[in-house]
C-alpha positions as CSV (number, residue, x, y, z in Angstrom):
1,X,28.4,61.4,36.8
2,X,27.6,64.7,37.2
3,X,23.8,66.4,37.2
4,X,22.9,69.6,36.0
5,X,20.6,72.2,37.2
6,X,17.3,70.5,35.3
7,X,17.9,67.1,36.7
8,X,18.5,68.5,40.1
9,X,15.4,70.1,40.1
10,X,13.5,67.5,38.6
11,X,14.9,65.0,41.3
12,X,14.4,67.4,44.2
13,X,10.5,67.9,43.0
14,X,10.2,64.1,42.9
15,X,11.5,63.9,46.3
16,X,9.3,66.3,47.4
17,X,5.9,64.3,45.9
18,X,6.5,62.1,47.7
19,X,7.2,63.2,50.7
20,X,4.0,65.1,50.3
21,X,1.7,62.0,49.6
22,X,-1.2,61.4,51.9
23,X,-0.6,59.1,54.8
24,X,-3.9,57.1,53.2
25,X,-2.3,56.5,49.9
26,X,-0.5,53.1,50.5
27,X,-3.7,52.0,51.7
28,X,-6.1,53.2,49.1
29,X,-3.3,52.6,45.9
30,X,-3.4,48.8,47.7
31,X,-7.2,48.4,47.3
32,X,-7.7,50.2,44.2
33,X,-5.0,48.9,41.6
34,X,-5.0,45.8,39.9
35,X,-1.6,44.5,38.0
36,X,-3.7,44.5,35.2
37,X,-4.9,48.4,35.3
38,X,-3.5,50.6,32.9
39,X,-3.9,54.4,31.8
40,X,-3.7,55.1,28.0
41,X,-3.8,58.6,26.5
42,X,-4.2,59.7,23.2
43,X,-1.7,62.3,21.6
44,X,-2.7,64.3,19.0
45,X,0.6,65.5,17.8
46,X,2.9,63.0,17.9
47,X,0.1,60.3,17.1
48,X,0.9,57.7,19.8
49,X,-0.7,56.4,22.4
50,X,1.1,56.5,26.2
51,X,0.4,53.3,28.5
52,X,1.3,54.7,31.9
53,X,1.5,51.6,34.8
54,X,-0.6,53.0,37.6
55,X,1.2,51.2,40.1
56,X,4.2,53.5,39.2
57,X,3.2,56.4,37.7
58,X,5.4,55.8,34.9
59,X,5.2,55.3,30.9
60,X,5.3,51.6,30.9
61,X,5.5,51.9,26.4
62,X,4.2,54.0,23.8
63,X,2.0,52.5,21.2
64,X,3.1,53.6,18.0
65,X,0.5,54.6,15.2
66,X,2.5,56.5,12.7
67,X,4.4,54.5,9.7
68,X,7.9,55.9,10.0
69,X,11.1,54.0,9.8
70,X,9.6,51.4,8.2
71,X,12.3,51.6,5.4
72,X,15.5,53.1,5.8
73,X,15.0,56.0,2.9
74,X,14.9,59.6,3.6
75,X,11.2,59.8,2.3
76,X,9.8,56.8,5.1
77,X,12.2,58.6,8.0
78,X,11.1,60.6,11.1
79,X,14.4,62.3,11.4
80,X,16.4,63.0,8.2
81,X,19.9,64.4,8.2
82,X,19.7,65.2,11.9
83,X,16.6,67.4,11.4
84,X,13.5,66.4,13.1
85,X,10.4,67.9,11.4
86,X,7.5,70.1,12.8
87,X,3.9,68.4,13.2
88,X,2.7,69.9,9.8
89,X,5.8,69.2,8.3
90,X,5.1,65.4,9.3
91,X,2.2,64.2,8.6
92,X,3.0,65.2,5.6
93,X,6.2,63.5,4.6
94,X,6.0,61.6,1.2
95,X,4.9,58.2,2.1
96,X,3.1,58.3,5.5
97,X,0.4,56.4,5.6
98,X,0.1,56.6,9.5
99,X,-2.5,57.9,11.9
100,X,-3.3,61.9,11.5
101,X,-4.3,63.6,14.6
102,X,-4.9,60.8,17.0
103,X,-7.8,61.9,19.2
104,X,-10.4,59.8,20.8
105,X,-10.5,57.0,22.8
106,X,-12.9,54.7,24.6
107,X,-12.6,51.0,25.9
108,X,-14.6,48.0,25.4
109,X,-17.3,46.9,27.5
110,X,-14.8,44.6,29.1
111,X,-11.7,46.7,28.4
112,X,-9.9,44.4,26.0
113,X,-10.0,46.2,23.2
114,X,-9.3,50.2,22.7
115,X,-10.9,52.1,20.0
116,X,-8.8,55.3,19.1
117,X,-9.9,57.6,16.1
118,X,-7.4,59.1,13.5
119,X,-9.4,63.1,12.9
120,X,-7.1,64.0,10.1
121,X,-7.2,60.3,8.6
122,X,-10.2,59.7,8.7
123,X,-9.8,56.1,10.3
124,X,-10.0,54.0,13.5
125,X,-7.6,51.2,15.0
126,X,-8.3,48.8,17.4
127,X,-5.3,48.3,20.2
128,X,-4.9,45.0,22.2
129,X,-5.5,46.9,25.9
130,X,-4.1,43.5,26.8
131,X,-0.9,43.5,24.6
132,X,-0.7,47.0,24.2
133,X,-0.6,46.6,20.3
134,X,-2.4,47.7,17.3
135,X,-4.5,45.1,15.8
136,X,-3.8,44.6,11.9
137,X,0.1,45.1,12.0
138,X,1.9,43.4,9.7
139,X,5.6,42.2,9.6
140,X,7.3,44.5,8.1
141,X,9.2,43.6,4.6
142,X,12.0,45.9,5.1
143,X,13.0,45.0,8.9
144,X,16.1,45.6,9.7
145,X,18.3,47.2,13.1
146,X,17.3,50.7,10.8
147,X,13.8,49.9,10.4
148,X,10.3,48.9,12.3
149,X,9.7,45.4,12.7
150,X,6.1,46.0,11.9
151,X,4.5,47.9,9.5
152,X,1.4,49.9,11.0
153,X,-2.2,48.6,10.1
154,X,-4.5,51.3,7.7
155,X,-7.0,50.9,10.8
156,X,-10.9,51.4,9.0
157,X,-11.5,54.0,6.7
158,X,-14.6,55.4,8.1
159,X,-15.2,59.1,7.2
160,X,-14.0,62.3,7.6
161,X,-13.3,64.4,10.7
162,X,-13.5,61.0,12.9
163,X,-13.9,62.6,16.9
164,X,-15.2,59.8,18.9
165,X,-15.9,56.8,18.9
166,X,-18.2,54.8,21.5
167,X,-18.5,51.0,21.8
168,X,-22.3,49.9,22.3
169,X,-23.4,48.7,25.8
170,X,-23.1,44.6,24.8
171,X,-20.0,45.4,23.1
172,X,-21.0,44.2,19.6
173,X,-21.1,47.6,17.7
174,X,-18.9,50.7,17.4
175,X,-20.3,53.9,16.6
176,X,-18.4,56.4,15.5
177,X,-19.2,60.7,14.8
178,X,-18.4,62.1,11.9
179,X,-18.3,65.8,13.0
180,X,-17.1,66.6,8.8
181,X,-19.8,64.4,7.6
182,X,-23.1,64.6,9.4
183,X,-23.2,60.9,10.0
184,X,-22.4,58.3,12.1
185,X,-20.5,55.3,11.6
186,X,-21.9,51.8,13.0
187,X,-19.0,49.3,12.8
188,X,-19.7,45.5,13.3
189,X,-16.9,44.9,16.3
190,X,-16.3,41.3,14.8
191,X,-16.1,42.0,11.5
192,X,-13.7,45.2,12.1
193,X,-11.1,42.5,13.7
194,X,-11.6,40.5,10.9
195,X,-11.6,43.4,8.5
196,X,-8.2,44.2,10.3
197,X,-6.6,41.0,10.2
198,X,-7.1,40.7,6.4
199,X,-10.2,39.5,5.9
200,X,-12.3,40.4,2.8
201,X,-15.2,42.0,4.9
202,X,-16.4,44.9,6.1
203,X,-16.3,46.4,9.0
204,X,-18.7,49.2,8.9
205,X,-22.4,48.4,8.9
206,X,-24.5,51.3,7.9
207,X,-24.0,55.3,8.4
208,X,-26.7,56.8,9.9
209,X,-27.6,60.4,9.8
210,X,-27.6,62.7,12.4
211,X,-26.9,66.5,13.3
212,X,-24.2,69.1,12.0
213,X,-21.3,68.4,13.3
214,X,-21.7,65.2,15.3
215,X,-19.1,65.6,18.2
216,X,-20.1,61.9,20.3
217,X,-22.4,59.2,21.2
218,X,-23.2,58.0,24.6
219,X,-25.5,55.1,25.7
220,X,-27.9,55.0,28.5
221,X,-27.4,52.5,31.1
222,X,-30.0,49.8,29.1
223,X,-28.2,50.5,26.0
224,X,-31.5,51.0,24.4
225,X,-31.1,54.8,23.9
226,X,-28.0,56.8,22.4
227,X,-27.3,60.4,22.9
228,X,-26.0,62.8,20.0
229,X,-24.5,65.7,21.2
230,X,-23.0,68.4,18.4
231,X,-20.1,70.6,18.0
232,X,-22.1,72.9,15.2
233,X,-25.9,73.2,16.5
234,X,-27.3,73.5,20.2
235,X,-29.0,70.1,19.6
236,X,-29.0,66.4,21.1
237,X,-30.2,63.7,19.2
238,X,-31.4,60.9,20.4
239,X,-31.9,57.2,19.2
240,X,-33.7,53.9,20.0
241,X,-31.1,51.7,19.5
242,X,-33.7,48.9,18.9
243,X,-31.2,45.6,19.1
244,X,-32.4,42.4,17.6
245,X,-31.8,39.3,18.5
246,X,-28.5,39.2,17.3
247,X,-27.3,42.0,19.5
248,X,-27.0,44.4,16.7
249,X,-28.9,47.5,16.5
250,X,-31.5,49.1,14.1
251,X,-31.6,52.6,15.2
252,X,-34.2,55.1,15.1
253,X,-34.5,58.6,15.5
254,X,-36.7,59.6,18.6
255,X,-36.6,62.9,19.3
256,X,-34.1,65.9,18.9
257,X,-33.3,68.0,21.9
258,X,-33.2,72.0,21.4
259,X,-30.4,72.8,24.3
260,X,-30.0,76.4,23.0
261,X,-30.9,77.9,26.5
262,X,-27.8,75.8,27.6
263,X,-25.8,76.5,24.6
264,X,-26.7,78.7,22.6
265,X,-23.4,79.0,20.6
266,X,-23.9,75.1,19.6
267,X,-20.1,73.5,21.0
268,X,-21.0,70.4,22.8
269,X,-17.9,68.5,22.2
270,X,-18.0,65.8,25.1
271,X,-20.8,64.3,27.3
272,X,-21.2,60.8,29.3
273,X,-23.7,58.9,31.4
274,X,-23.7,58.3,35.0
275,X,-22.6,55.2,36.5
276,X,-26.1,54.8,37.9
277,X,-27.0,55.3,34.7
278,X,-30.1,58.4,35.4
279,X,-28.3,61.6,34.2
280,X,-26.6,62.4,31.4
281,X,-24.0,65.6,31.4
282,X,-22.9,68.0,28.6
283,X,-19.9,70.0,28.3
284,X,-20.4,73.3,26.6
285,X,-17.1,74.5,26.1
286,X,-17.9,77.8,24.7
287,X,-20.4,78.7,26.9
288,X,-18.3,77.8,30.2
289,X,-21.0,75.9,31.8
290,X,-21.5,71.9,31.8
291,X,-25.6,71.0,32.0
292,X,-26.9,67.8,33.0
293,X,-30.6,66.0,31.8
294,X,-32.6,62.7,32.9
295,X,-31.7,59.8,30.3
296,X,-35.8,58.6,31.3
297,X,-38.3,59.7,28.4
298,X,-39.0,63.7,28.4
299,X,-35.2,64.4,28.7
300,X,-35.6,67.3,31.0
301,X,-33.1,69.5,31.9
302,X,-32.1,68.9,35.6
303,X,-29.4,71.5,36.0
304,X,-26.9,74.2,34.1
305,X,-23.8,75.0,36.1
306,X,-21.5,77.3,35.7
307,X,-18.2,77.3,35.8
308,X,-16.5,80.6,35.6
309,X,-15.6,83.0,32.9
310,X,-13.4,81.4,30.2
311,X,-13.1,78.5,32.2
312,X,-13.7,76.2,28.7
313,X,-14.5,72.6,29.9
314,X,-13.5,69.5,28.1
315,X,-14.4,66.2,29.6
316,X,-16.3,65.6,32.8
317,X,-16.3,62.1,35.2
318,X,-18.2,60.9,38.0
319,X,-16.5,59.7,41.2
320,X,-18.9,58.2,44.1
321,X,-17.7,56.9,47.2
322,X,-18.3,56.6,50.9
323,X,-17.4,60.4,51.4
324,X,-19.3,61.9,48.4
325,X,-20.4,61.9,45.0
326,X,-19.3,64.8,42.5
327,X,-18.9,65.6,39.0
328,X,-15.3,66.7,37.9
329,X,-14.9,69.2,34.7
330,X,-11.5,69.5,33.1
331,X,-11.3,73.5,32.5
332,X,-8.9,74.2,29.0
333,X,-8.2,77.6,30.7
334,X,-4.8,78.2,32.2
335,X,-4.4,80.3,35.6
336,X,-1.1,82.0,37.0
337,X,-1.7,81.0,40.8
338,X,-1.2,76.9,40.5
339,X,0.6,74.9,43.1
340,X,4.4,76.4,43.4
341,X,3.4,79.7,41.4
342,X,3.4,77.0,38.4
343,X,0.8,78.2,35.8
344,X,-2.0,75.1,35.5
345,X,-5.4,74.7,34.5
346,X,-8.0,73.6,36.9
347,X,-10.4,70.5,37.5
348,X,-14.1,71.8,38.7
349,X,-15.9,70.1,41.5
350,X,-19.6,69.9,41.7
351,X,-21.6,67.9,44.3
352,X,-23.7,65.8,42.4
353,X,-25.3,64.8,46.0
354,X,-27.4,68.1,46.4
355,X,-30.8,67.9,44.7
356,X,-31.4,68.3,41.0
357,X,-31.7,71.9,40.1
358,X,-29.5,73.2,43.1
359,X,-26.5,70.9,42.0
360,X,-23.2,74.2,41.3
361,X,-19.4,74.3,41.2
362,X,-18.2,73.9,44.8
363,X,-14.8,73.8,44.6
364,X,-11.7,73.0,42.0
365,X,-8.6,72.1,42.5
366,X,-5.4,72.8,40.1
367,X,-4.8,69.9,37.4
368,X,-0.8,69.9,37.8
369,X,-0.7,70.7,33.8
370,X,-1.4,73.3,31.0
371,X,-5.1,73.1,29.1
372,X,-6.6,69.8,31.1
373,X,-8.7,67.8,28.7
374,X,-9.0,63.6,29.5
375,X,-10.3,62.5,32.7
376,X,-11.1,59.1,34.2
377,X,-11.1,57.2,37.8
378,X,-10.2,53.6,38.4
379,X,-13.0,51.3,39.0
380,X,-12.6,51.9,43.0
381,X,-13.3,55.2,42.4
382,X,-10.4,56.5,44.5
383,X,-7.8,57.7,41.7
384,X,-8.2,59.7,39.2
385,X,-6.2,60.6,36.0
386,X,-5.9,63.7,33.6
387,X,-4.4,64.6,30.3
388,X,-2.4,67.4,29.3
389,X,-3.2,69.5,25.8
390,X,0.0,71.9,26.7
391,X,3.8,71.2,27.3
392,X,4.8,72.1,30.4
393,X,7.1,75.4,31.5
394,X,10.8,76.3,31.4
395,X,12.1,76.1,34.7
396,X,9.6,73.9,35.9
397,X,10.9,70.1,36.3
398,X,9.5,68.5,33.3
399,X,9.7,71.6,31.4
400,X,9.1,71.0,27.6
401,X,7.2,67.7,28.2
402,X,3.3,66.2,28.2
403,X,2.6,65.5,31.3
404,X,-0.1,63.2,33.0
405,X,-1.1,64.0,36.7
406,X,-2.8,61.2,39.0
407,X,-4.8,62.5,42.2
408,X,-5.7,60.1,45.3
409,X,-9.7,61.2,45.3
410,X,-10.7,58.6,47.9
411,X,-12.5,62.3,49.5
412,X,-13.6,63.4,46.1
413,X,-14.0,67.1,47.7
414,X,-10.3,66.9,49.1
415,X,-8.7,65.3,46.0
416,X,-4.8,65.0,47.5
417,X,-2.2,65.6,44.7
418,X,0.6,62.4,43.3
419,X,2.5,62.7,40.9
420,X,3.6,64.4,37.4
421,X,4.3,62.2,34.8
422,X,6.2,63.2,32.2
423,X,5.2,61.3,28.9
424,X,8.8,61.2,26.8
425,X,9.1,59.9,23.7
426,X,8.3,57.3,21.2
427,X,12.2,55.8,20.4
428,X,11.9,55.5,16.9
429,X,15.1,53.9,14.8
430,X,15.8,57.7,13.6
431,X,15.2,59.2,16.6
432,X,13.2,60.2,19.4
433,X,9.3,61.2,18.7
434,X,8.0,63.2,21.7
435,X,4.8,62.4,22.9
436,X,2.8,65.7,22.7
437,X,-0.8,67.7,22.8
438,X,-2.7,64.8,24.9
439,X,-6.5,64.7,24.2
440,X,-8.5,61.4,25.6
441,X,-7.1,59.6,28.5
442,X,-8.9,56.0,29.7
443,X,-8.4,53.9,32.5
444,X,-8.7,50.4,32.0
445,X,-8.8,47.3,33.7
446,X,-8.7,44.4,30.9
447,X,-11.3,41.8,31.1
448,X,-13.5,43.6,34.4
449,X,-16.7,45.3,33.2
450,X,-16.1,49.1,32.9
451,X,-17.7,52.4,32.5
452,X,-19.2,51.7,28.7
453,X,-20.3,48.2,30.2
């Protein structure tokens, strides 16, 4: 067999990870993976969802939301006459009834269940993290060795512009922004399986009204409050969540932050708690900064840090361990300088240790991929994981792919580089379906309390 000048490269650069992994990572991989952990990213693209196995740093499946090849005429196929159609050309083939620009993602309170939201169909599914399956599929009718064995579940119609969804703190409600719609959709957990499964119920129990251009909720630690943040205005709201005995919640508005000092061009797309459950943080993407406030009555702003011109943060996450606590920003912006002249984005650091109001940037370190956006750490706090908007170079080793980078952070200042994974493709029955343009990434560890717990 003989190897040309990509694989070459490709097995050469693999080598050389390796060779280049910290002394400490056998140990700390050891102590902080579980058989049952696994990473799944959301691609907005290809609408799939990657389930990479942590123990290998490889694409153990991809989860297939879109609805072709499930019949073996031209108008249901992916690839027709040899010719593989662009994304806009796609979503809009005659017949698809698939997902439209899968985008967020969040686990359960006990990481069972995924929620993913479909922005451009204006829908949710529910995956089996266990099974890694979509919940709802049916058999499909027109199986065959052309054809899908299963035909993909409608998920629940909840609105338009769907950008995240959040599950509450006991795990009974999802609520879900409706950044095209002003609203937010509560959804009964229970009833949405059962909705799913074919049930005559429904899934979604009220809409409740909220600021332009709802972008996500967050709960406090309590699960008493919820956090608004907005894509459209430089507000927060923020809600009693008031549960009843049954668990389920009768929200009321409380208060509505002004948070035009910190952004005053109103794009807060992203925002999440600390695991002690005190601050909450904000990114403002256009505004280059990330801010942080007390989730305790009065709200007040604790600190606004910078983070460079154009540097365009996404998500942010918390790692805490016995050498330091930080806060890491995903920056969207691409710089010429990464590792091996490679063009990559960055990951901010900012030592969350120093005292409120003196908390800044202290450090980044490149991302090992084009426009970083999902970001998430195991439950030992010693790996972490980020998502890929852009494909990766020519001449680079997994030129032309989506790639997912994992970092040993067991010295969250000193986060030591692992691996590049490539993402691939979905293998449909008409041809290959690259995964591409990945937006939320979750770690999960089915049936262990986790970060929405």
């Amino acid at each position: 067999m003989h190897a040309n000048r990509r694989e070459i490269l490709r097995y050469t650069a693999a080598a050389a990870t390796v060779a280049a992994l910290p002394a400490s990572f056998a140990q700390n991989t050891a102590a902080g993976i579980d058989a049952r952990d696994r990473v799944f990213i959301t691609n907005e693209d290809s609408n799939t969802v990657v389930v990479i196995d942590p123990r290998s740093n490889t694409v153990e499946t991809t989860i297939n939301l879109t609805s072709f090849d499930e019949d073996a005429r031209p108008p249901f196929r992916y690839v027709t006459a040899g010719v593989a159609p662009t994304h806009a050309a796609m979503i809009h083939k005659p017949l698809y009834h698939g997902c439209i620009d899968a985008h967020g993602a969040v686990p359960s309170p006990d990481g069972r269940l995924l929620a993913t939201s479909g922005r451009g169909s204006s829908n949710i599914y529910l995956i089996d993290a266990v099974e890694k399956r979509v919940i709802g599929n049916t058999p499909n009718p027109a199986a065959g060795p052309s054809t899908n064995a299963e035909r993909l579940s409608s998920g629940i119609l909840v609105g338009r512009e769907p950008h995240e969804p959040t599950f509450s703190r006991n795990g009974k409600e999802l609520w879900v922004t409706l950044r095209g719609e002003d609203r937010i959709a509560i959804l009964d957990v229970g009833r949405a399986l059962r909705q799913l499964r074919g049930s005559e119920v429904s899934a979604v129990r009220q809409f409740l009204p909220t600021l332009n251009g709802p972008a996500q909720v967050w709960f406090n630690r309590e699960g008493t409050l919820a956090f608004v943040a907005s894509q459209k205005v430089a507000k927060v709201d923020v809600f009693s969540v008031n549960p009843g005995a049954d668990g389920y919640s009768q929200p009321q508005h409380l208060r509505t932050l002004d948070i035009s000092a910190q952004d005053k061009l109103g794009f807060t797309p992203f925002m999440k708690t600390t695991p002690d459950g005190k601050e909450v943080w904000f990114s403002h993407k256009l505004m280059d900064a990330v801010s942080c406030r007390s989730t305790r009555e009065g709200f007040e702003l604790l600190d606004n840090v910078s983070l460079g011109a154009l540097g365009r943060p996404n998500h942010v996450e918390f790692v805490a361990n016995a050498k330091g606590s930080v806060v890491y920003a995903s920056l969207a912006r691409v710089d010429d300088s990464g590792s091996g002249g490679v063009a990559s984005s960055q990951i901010a650091i900012i030592d969350r240790s120093a005292k409120p109001g003196e908390r800044k940037m202290v450090a980044s370190f490149f991302s090992h991929g084009r426009e970083a956006h999902g970001l998430w750490t195991n439950p030992e706090n010693t790996l972490l994981y980020v998502a890929h908007e852009q494909d990766e170079l020519p001449g680079t080793p997994n030129a032309g792919q989506t790639v997912c980078s994992a970092f040993d952070v067991s010295d969250p200042f000193q986060p030591q580089f692992i691996a590049q994974i490539p993402l691939g493709n979905l293998a449909l029955p008409s041809g290959g379906l690259r995964n591409k343009k990945s937006i939320n990434l979750v770690y999960v560890r089915p049936g262990v309390k986790g970060q929405t717990a």
